[in-house]
C-alpha positions as CSV (number, residue, x, y, z in Angstrom):
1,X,-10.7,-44.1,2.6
2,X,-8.1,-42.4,3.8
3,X,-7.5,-39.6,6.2
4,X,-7.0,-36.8,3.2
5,X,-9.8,-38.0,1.5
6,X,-12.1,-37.9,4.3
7,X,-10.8,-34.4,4.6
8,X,-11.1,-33.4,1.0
9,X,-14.9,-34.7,1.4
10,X,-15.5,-32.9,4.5
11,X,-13.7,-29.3,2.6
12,X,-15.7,-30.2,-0.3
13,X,-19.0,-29.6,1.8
14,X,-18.4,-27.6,4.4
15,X,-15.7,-24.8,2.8
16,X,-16.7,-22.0,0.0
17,X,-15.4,-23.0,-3.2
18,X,-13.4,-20.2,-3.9
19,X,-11.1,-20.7,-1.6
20,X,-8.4,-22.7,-3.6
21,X,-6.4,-25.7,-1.7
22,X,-4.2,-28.5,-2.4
23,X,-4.5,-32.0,-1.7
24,X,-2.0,-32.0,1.4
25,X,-3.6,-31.9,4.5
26,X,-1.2,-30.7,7.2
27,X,-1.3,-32.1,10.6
28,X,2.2,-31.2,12.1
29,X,5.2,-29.0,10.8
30,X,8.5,-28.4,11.6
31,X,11.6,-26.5,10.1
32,X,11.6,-27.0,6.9
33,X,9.3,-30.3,7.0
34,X,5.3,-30.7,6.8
35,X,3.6,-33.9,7.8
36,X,0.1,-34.6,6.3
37,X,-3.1,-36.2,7.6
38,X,-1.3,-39.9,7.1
39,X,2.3,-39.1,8.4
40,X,4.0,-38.6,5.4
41,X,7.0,-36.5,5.3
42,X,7.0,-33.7,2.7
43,X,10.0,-30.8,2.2
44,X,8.1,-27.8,2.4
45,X,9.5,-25.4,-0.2
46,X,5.6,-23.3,-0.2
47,X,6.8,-22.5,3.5
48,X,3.2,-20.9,3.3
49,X,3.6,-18.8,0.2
50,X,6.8,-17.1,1.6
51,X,5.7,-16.7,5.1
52,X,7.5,-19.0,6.8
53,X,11.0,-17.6,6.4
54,X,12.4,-18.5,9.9
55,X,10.6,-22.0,8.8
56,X,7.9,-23.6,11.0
57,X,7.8,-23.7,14.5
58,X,11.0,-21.7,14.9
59,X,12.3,-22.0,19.0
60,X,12.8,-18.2,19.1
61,X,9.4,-17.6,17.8
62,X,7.3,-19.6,19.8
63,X,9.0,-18.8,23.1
64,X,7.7,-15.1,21.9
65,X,4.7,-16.4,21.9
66,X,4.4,-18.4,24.6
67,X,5.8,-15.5,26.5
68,X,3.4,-12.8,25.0
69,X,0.1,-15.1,25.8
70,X,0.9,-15.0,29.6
71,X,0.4,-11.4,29.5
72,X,-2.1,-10.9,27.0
73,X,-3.7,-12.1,23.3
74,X,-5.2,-8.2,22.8
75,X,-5.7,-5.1,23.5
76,X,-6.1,-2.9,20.5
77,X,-3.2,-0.5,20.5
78,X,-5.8,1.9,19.7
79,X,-7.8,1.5,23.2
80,X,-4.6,0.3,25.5
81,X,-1.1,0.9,23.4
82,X,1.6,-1.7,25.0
83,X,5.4,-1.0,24.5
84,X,6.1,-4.1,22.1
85,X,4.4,-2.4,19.2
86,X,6.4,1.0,19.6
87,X,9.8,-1.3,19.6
88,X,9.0,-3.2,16.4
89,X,8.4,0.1,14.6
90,X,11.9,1.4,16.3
91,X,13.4,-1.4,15.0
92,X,11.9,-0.9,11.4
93,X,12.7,2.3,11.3
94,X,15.8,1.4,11.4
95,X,16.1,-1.7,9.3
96,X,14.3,-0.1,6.2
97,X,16.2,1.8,3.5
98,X,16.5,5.4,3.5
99,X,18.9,7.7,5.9
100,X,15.5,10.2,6.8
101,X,13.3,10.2,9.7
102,X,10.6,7.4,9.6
103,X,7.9,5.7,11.3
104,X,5.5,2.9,11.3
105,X,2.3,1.7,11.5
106,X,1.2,-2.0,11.9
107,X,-2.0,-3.9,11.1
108,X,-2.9,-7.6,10.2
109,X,-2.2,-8.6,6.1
110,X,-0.4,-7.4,3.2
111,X,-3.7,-6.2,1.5
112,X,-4.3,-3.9,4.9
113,X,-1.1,-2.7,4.8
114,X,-0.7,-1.7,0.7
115,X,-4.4,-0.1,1.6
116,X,-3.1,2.3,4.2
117,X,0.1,2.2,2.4
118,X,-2.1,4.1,-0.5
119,X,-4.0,6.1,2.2
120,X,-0.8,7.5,3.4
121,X,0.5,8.8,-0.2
122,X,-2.9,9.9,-1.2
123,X,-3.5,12.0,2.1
124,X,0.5,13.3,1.6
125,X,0.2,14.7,-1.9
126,X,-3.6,15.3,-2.4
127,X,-4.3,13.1,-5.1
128,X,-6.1,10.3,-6.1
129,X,-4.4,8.1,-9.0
130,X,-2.1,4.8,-8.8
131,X,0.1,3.1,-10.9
132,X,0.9,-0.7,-10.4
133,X,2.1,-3.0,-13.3
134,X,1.3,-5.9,-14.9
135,X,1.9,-9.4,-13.2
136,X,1.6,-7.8,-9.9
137,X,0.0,-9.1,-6.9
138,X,-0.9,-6.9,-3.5
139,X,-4.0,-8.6,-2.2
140,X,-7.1,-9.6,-2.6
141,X,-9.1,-6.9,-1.0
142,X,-11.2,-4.4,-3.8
143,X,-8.3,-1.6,-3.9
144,X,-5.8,-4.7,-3.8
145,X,-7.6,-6.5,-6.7
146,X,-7.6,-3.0,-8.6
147,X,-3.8,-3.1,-8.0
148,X,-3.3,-6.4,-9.0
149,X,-2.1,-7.1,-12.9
150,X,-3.7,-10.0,-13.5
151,X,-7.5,-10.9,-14.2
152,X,-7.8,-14.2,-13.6
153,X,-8.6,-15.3,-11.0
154,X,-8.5,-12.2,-8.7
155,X,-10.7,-10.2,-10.6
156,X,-13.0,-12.4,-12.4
157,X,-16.5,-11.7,-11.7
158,X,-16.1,-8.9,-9.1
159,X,-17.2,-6.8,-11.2
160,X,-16.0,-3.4,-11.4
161,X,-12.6,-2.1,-10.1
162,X,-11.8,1.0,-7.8
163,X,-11.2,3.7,-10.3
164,X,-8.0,5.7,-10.7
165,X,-5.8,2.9,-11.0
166,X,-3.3,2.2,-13.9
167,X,-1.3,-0.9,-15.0
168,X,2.2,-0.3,-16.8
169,X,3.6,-3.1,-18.4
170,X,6.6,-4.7,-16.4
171,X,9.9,-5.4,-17.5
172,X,10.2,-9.3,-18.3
173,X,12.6,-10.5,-21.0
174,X,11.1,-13.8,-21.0
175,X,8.1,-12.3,-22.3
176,X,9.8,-9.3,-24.6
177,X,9.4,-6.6,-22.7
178,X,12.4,-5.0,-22.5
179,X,13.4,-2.4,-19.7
180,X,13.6,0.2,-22.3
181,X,10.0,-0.2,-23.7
182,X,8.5,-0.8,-20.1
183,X,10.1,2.7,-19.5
184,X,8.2,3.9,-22.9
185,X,5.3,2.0,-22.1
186,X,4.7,4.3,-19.1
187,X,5.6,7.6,-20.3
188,X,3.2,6.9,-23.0
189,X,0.6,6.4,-20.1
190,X,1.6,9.6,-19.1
191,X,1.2,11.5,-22.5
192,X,-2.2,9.5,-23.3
193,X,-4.3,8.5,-20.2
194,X,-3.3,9.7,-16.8
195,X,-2.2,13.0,-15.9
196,X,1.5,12.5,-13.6
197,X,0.4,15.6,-11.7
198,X,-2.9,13.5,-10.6
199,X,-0.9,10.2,-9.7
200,X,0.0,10.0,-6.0
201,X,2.1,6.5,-5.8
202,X,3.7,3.7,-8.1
203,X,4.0,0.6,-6.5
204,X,6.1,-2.4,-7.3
205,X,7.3,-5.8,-6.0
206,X,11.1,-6.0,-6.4
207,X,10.3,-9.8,-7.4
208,X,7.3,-10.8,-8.8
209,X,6.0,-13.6,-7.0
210,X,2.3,-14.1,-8.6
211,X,3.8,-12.6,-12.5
212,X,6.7,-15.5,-12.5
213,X,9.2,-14.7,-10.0
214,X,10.5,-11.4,-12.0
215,X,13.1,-9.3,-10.9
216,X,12.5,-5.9,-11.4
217,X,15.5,-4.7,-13.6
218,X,17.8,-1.8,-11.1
219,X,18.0,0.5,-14.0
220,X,14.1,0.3,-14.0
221,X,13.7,0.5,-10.7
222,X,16.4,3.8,-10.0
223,X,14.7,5.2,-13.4
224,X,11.0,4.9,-11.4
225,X,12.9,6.6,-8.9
226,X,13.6,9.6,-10.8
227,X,10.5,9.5,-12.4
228,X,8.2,9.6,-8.7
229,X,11.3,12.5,-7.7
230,X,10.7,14.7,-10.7
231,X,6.3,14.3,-10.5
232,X,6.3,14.4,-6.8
233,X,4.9,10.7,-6.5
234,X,5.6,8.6,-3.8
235,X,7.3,5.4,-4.4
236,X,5.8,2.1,-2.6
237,X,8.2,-1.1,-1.9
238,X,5.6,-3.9,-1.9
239,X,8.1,-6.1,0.0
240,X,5.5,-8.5,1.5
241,X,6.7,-11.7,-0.3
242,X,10.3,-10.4,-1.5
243,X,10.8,-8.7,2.0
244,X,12.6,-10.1,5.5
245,X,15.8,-11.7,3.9
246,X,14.2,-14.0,1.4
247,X,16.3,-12.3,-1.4
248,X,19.5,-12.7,0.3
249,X,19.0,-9.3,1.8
250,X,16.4,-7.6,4.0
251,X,14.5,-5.9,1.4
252,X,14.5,-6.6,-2.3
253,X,14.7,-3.0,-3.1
254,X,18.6,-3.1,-1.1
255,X,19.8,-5.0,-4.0
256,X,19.3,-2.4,-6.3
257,X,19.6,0.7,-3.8
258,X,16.9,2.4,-4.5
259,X,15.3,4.0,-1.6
260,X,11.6,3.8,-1.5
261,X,9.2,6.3,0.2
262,X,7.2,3.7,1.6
263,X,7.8,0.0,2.2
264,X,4.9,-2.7,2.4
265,X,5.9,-5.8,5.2
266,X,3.7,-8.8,6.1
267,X,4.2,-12.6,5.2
268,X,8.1,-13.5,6.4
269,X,7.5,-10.9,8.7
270,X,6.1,-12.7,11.9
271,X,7.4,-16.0,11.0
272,X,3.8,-17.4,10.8
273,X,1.8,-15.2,12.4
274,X,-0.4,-12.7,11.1
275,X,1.3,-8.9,10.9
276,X,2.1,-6.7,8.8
277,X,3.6,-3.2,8.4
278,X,4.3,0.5,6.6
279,X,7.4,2.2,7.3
280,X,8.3,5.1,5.6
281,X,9.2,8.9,5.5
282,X,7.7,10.4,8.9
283,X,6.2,13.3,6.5
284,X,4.4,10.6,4.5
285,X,3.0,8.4,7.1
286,X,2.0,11.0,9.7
287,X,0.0,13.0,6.5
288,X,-3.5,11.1,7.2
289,X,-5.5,12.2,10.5
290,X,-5.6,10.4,13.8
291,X,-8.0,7.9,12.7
292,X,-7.7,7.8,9.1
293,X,-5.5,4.7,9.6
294,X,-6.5,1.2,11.0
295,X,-6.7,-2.0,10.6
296,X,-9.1,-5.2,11.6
């Protein structure tokens, strides 16, 4: 028996079956390259669902690391703040779209941060409702399920959903649904089932990672724009797999430039380690209560 196997056996026994794996068992990385269990070489094109962006093991990375452990693993920055936190959410302040005053706040995975992400818009315009679309993916936590557009097999046997959340169909040609009725699609939401005076966010990916690798159209995205603009609605950026250069730019939303109100960070963001983030207008994040937003 081989070294995978005996893993697969030992998984098999000793890990809950929901959580879904493939047969290559990593023992060392590097780059761009993953070795499994028996030393074979495989190209690494997962790169950890879009995390690894700087690939595995980058120098620059781990001599962060190595240089953060010798003064400490954690404090909490809610019991003992340290300076390295305030100059990440400089720097994304900076690096995020949008020519307004912003800040930050960081916690430890996508889901957490689209949660407070939410938080923040729903504290900020005093409503409760959220639109997401179809093919979406923004975590696996209950509110993150709820926001996710597909069923199976997020939502499958969880029974029921957060309430207040809709799904609008997204633009894919592949599948005939053009920009145009994706646009009508959603006003027909409007006019039929949710009131855009209730709705405090729309969220989007500006490429699909779970729905296909989609590109959200630019006219769609500018014309969701106008839409959050004219309803008061804030507009998220769920940039957690599209995010930290893997389109070619920082942020998949610079392609189109369309400024969002709030952008979503995790994955590619730590180059393997867990973070994530929420930059946005300074108005928007500061509306919840010292408190009302955390992490684990």
């Amino acid at each position: 028996m081989t070294e995978s196997a005996r893993l697969a056996t030992r998984k098999s026994a000793a890990v809950a079956r929901g959580v879904a794996t493939r047969g290559i068992y990593a023992a060392r990385a590097e780059n761009a390259e993953l070795w499994n269990a028996e030393g074979r070489r495989f190209l690494d094109f997962a790169a950890g669902i879009a995390v690894n962006n700087t690939g595995h093991r980058h120098p620059r990375v781990m001599a962060a690391v190595a240089e953060q452990a010798q003064a400490f693993t954690h404090t909490c920055f809610h019991v003992a703040p340290y300076e390295s936190y305030i100059a990440l959410a400089e720097r994304l302040n900076e690096a995020t779209p949008g020519d307004f005053a912003k800040k930050t706040m960081l916690v430890t995975t996508g889901a957490e941060a689209v949660e407070n992400a939410i938080k923040m818009a729903r504290a900020f315009t005093g409503r409760s409702g959220v639109i997401s679309f179809s093919g979406a993916f923004h975590g696996r936590t209950l509110l993150g399920m709820a926001l996710t557009g597909k069923v199976a097999p997020y939502k499958k046997g969880f029974g029921a959903m957060p309430p207040e959340v809709a799904h609008a169909p997204f633009p894919n040609a592949f599948h005939g649904v053009t920009e145009v009725e994706a646009l009508g699609q959603l006003e027909r939401l409007f006019a039929s089932s949710v009131d855009p005076e209730r709705i405090a966010a729309i969220i989007i990916e500006p490429v699909q990672g779970e729905g296909g690798f989609n590109i959200a159209p630019f006219g769609f995205l500018r014309a969701l724009r106008e839409i959050c603009d004219q309803h008061g609605i804030v507009l998220i950026a769920d940039e957690v797999q599209a995010g930290m250069a893997r389109t070619g730019r920082m942020f998949g939303f610079d392609h189109s430039n369309v400024v969002p109100d709030l952008v979503v960070m995790a994955k590619g963001l730590a180059g393997g380690f867990p973070l994530s983030a929420v930059t946005g207008r300074a108005e928007i994040v500061d509306a919840p209560n010292p408190g009302g937003l955390d992490g684990t």
